[in-house]
C-alpha positions in Angstrom: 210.9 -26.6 -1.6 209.0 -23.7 0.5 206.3 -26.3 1.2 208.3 -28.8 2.7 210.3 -26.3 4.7 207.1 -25.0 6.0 205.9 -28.4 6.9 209.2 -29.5 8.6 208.8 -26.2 10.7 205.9 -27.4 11.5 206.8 -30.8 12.4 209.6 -29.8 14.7 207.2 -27.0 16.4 204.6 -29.7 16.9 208.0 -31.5 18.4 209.7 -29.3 20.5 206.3 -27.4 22.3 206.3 -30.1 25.2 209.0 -28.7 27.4 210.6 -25.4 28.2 214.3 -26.6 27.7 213.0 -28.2 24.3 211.2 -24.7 23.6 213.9 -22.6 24.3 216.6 -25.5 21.9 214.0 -24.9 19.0 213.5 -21.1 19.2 217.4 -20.6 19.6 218.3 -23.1 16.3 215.0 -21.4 14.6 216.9 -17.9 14.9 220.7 -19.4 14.1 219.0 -20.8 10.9 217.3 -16.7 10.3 220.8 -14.8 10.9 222.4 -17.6 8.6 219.5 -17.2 5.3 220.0 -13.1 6.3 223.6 -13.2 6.0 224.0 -15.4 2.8 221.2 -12.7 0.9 223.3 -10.0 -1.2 222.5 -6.5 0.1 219.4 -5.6 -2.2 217.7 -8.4 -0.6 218.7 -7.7 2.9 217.9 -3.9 2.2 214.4 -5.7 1.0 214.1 -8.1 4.3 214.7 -5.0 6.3 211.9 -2.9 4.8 209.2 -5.5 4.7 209.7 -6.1 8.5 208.8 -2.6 9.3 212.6 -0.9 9.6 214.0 2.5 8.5 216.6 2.4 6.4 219.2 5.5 6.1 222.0 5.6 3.3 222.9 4.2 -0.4 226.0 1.5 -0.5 228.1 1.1 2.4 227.1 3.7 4.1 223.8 2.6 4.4 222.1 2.1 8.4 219.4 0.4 9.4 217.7 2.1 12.5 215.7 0.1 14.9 214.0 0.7 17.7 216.4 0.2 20.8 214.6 -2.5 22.3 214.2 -4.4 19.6 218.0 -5.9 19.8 219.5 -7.8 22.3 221.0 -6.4 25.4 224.4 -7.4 24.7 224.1 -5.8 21.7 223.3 -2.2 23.1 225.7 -2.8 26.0 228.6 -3.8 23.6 228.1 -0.6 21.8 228.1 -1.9 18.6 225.3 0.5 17.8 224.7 4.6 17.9 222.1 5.3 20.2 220.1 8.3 18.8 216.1 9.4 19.8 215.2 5.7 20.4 216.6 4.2 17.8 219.5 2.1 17.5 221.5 2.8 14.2 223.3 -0.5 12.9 224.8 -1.7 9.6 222.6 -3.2 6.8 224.2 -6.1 6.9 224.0 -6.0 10.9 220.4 -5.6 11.0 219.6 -9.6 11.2 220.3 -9.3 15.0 216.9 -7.1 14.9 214.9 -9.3 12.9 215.6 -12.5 14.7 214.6 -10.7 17.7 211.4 -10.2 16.6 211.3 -13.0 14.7 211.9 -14.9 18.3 209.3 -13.1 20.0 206.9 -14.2 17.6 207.9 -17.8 17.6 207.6 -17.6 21.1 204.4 -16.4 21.4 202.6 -19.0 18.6 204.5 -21.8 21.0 202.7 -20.9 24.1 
């Protein structure tokens, strides 16, 4: 199952290079399809997601923040205030903390599609 998901990424990258409007569809429906696997995890395996990506986590249970660094979220998101802004770092909920990953997961894409 991983192997053909990898290949159809592959596919639709080799797909969706050509243009800039096509670029931008793919990166955009690559990161829905992130946020989407991130939120269906339970919280161990978000907590686990989080960690291997390079992220301090604060907290046990509900409590628990993620703390990122400020310019790794979206705009919006820092201008919304929907996070504490402390030394840098942008302190979000657990199972918030998607919004960070895809952002660097976006970056990334972005980059290998160049």
């Amino acid at each position: 199952d991983t192997d053909e998901d990898a290949a159809a990424h592959f596919v639709l990258r080799l797909a969706f290079c050509c243009g800039q409007p096509l670029r931008e569809w793919f990166i955009r429906r690559e990161s829905a399809l992130l946020l989407r696997r991130y939120a269906g995890l339970g919280s161990e395996a978000q907590r686990a997601e989080l960690s291997k990506a390079g992220l301090r986590l604060n907290g046990e249970g509900p409590l628990a923040v993620c703390e990122a660094p400020f310019f790794r979220l979206p705009a919006a998101f820092v201008a919304k205030r929907a996070v504490v802004l402390r030394g840098g770092f942008a302190q979000l909920a657990v199972e918030e903390a998607g919004v960070a990953l895809a952002t660097g997961f976006e970056s990334r894409v972005r980059a290998s599609l160049e």
